[in-house]
N, C-alpha and C positions, 0 to 999 in steps of 0.2 A: 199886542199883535205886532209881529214884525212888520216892516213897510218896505218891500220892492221901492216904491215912490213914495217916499217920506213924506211930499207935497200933498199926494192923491189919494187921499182912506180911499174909494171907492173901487177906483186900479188898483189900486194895491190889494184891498178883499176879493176881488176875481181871482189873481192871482194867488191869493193864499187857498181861493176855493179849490184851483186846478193842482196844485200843490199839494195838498190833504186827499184830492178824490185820487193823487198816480197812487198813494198807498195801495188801491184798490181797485187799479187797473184803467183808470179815468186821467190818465198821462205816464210823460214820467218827466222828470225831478228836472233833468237839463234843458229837453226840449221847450218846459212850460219857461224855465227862467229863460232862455234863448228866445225865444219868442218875446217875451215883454222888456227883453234887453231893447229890442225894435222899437219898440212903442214910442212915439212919439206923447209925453205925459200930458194927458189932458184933452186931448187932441181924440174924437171919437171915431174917426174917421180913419185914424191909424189903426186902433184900438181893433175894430171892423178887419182890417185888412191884413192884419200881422197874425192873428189868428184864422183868419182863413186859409191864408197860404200855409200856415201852421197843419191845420186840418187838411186840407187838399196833399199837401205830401206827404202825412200818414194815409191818407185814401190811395194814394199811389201805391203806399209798399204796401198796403193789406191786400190789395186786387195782384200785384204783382206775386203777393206769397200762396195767395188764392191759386194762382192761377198754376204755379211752378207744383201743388199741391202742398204745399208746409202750412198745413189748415191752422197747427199753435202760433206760428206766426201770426198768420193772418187775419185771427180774431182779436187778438192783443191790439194789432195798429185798428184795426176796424174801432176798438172801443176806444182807443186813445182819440181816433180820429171825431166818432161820436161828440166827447165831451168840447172837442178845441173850437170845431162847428157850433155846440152848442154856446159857447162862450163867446165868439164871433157874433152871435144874433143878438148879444146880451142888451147891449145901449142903443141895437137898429130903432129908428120910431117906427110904430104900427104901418105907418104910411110908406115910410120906405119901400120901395119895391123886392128889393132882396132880401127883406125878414124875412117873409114866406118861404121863400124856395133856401134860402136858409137852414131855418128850421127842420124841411124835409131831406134834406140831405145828413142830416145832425139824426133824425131818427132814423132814417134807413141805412146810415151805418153803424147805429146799435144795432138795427136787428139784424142786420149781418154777422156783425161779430155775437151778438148773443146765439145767434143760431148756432155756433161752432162751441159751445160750452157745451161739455161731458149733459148735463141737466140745463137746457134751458128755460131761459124765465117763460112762462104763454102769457102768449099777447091775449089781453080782455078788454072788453066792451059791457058795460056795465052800463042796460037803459034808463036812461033818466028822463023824466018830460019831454017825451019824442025825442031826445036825441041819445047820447051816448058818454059814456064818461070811460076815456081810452085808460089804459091801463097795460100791469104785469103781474101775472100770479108767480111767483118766487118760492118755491115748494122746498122746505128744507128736506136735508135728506131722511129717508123713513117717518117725515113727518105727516101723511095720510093717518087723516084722526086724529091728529095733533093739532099745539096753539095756534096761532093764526093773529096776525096783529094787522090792521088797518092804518096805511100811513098814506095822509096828502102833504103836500110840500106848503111853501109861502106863497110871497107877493109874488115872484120871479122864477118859483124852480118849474124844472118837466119829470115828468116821473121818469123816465130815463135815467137823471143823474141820482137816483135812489139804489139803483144796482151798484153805484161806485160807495160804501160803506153799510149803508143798512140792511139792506137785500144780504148781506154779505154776514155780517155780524148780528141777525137775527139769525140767519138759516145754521151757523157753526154752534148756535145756541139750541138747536131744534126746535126752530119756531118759524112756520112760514111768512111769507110777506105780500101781501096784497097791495100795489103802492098803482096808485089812483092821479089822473087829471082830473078834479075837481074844475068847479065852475071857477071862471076866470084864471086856469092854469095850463101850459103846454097845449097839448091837441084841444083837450075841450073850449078853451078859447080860441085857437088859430082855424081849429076845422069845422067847431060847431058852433061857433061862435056864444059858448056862452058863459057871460057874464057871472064875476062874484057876485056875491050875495051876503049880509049879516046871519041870517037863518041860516048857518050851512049844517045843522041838524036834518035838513032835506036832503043834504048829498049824503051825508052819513048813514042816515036810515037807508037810502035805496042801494048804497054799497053794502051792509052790513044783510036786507034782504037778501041781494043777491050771491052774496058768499056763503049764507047758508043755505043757498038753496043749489046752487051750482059747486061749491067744492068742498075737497074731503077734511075736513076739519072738525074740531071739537066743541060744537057751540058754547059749551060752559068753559072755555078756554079761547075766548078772543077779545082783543082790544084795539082800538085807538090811539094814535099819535100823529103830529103835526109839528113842524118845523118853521120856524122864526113866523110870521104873519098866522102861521098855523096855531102857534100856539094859542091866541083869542080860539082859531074854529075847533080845536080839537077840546078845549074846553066847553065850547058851545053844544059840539055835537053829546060829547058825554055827560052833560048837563039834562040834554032833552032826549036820548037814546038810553036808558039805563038797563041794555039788555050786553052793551058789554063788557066787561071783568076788569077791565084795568084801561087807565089813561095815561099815557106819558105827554106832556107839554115839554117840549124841545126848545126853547125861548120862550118867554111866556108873555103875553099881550094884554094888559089889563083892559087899554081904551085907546084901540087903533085914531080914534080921532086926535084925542090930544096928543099924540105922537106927530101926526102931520101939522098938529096946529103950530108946532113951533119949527116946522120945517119951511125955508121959502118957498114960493111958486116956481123957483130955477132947479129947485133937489134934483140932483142924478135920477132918480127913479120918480120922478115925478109923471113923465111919461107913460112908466108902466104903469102906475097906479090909476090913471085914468082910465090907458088901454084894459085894465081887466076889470072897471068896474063902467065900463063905457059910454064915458063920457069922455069931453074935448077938450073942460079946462076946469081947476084945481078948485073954482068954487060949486061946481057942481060934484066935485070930486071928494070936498070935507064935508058937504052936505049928505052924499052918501056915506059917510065914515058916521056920522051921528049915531047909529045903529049900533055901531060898534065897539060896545064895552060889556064887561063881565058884573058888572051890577044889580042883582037879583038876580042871577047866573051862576056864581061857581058855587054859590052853599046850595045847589038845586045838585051838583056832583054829589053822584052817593057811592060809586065803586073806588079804590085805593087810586092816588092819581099821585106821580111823581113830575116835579117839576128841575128841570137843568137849566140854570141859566150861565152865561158870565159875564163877572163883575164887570167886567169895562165895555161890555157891550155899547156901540157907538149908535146903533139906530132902534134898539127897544130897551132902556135905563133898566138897571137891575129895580127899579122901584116896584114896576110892572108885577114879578115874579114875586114880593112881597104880599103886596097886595092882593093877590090874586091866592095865595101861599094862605094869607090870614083870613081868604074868604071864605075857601074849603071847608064844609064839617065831617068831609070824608076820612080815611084813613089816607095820612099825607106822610110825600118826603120831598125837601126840599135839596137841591144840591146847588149852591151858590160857587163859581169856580172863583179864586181868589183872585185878587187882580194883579198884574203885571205877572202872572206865571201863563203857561202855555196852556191855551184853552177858555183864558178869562174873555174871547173876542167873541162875537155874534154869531150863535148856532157853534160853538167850538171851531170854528173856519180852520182855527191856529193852535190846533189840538186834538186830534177825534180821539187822541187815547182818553181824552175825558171826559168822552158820553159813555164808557166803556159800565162804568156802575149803573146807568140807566138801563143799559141793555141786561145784564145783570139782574136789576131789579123784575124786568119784565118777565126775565125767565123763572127767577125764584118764584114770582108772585103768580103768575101762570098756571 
């Protein structure tokens, strides 16, 4: 993976994040690197504040293009704007006061800009254990009756930032996209507070009820996927859910606990990992992760399940994706991306042209 800050993996994966999502409307190319030209490296406080101004001056020209009527304009800057906010929230602690109103600002200008797309995504709510699990139905075109793929994100995404690639490169495939705040992710942590879970075969089942029961889709044509931390739940889910057709694991997770065991109590994301499984501090944080492995688990997958991982992945070891690969008695494929080429970094950050075969896969096998 290339490094903005050579010093800083973690800055510098942000920015290869924002990077990869302008492909797809989630920036673009100069602004993101001009912004973290700013940054003070290492410094989170910077990090917070270069991106927001970042975001607040696409908010400016999307409402200004809004306003003069140039609706192409002003759904562009709105979604630009969307991701840079979203990015901005990324290292806030829970406690910070500006998360929050952060964050809502970060979705109210997707749904701005999404509202101004020829076909926009619908906003869903999907009820779970008294509350709600926020969401986007992403309808590809003429795909009424068609596949239908179920996708949650990781430790840190919002389903927001699933319209900057996926959303996108399912629906050109004719395949829609249901892409989910799961427990402990985006709204359903900020606004309903609620907490991950090892079981997240529970959140799986009641999204998978409720899209066949609520949209036009093919039920012998729908799957499951999940992205970097997802890739343990998207194997969980399709382990204990065997009514959908296909799995993709996006990163693959063998045993989220020994991942953190060899991470200090100071990890950048050590923070988040507590905030979304809610607790205060890192020993009650790896005691929740004990739950967390694929061990009597993935030979219980019975539908074709494709794994992406790459090789120099810095925070889930391509070992993970082995293991998990050799647990399988399904019909498998694995795609291991080589290392030092583009795309070999965590989740593809520094490559999307190389989930391009996964996608691919989905639709063949669909």
């Amino acid at each position: 993976m290339w490094h903005f800050f050579p010093e800083n993996y973690m800055f510098s994966y942000q920015v290869q994040r924002a990077l990869t999502q302008s492909l797809y409307g989630g920036g673009e190319t100069n602004e993101v690197l001009d912004t973290a030209s700013k940054i003070e490296v290492g410094n989170l406080e910077s990090f917070h504040k270069e991106w927001l101004a970042q975001g607040r001056r696409s908010l400016s020209e999307a409402n200004q293009a809004l306003d003069e009527g140039r609706t192409i304009s002003a759904r562009a800057a709105f979604l630009r704007a969307a991701n840079y906010l979203r990015t901005s929230e990324f290292f806030l602690l829970p406690t910070d006061g500006r998360k929050f109103p952060t964050y809502q600002s970060s979705v109210a200008a997707f749904q701005k800009g999404a509202a101004l797309l020829p076909t926009p995504p619908r906003r869903v709510e999907v009820p779970f254990e008294g509350s709600t699990l926020p969401g986007y139905y992403a309808e590809a075109p003429g795909g009424a009756g068609g596949p239908l793929m179920i996708l949650f994100g990781g430790l840190d995404s919002t389903a927001e930032e699933f319209f900057f690639g996926p959303a996108q490169l399912l629906n050109e495939r004719g395949i829609s996209l249901l892409m989910l705040d799961g427990p402990g992710q985006g709204g359903a942590l900020r606004l309903h507070h609620l907490h991950h879970r090892f079981d997240y075969e529970v959140a799986g089942t009641a999204a998978l009820d409720w899209a066949l029961a609520n949209l036009p889709m093919d039920p012998q044509r729908i799957g499951i996927m999940a992205v970097s931390m997802g890739g343990y739940m998207a194997a969980r889910i399709a382990a204990f859910e065997p009514r959908f057709k296909v799995c993709a694991i996006w990163g693959a997770v063998y045993d989220y606990h020994e991942i953190w065991a060899n991470r200090p109590d100071t990890h950048p994301l050590a923070t988040i990992l507590q905030h979304i499984v809610g607790v205060d501090n890192m020993k009650d944080a790896r005691e929740k992760l004990s739950h967390y492995n694929l061990r009597g688990v993935a030979e219980k997958i019975s539908m074709p399940t494709y794994i992406l991982h790459g090789e120099d992945d810095r925070q889930n070891p391509v070992s993970h994706a082995y293991r998990t690969f050799n647990d399988l008695t399904c019909p498998r494929t694995l795609n291991v991306v080589p290392a030092s080429s583009p795309g070999s970094a965590h989740c593809q950050i520094d490559g999307f042209t190389r989930t391009f075969p996964m996608y691919d896969w989905i639709q063949k096998t669909l």
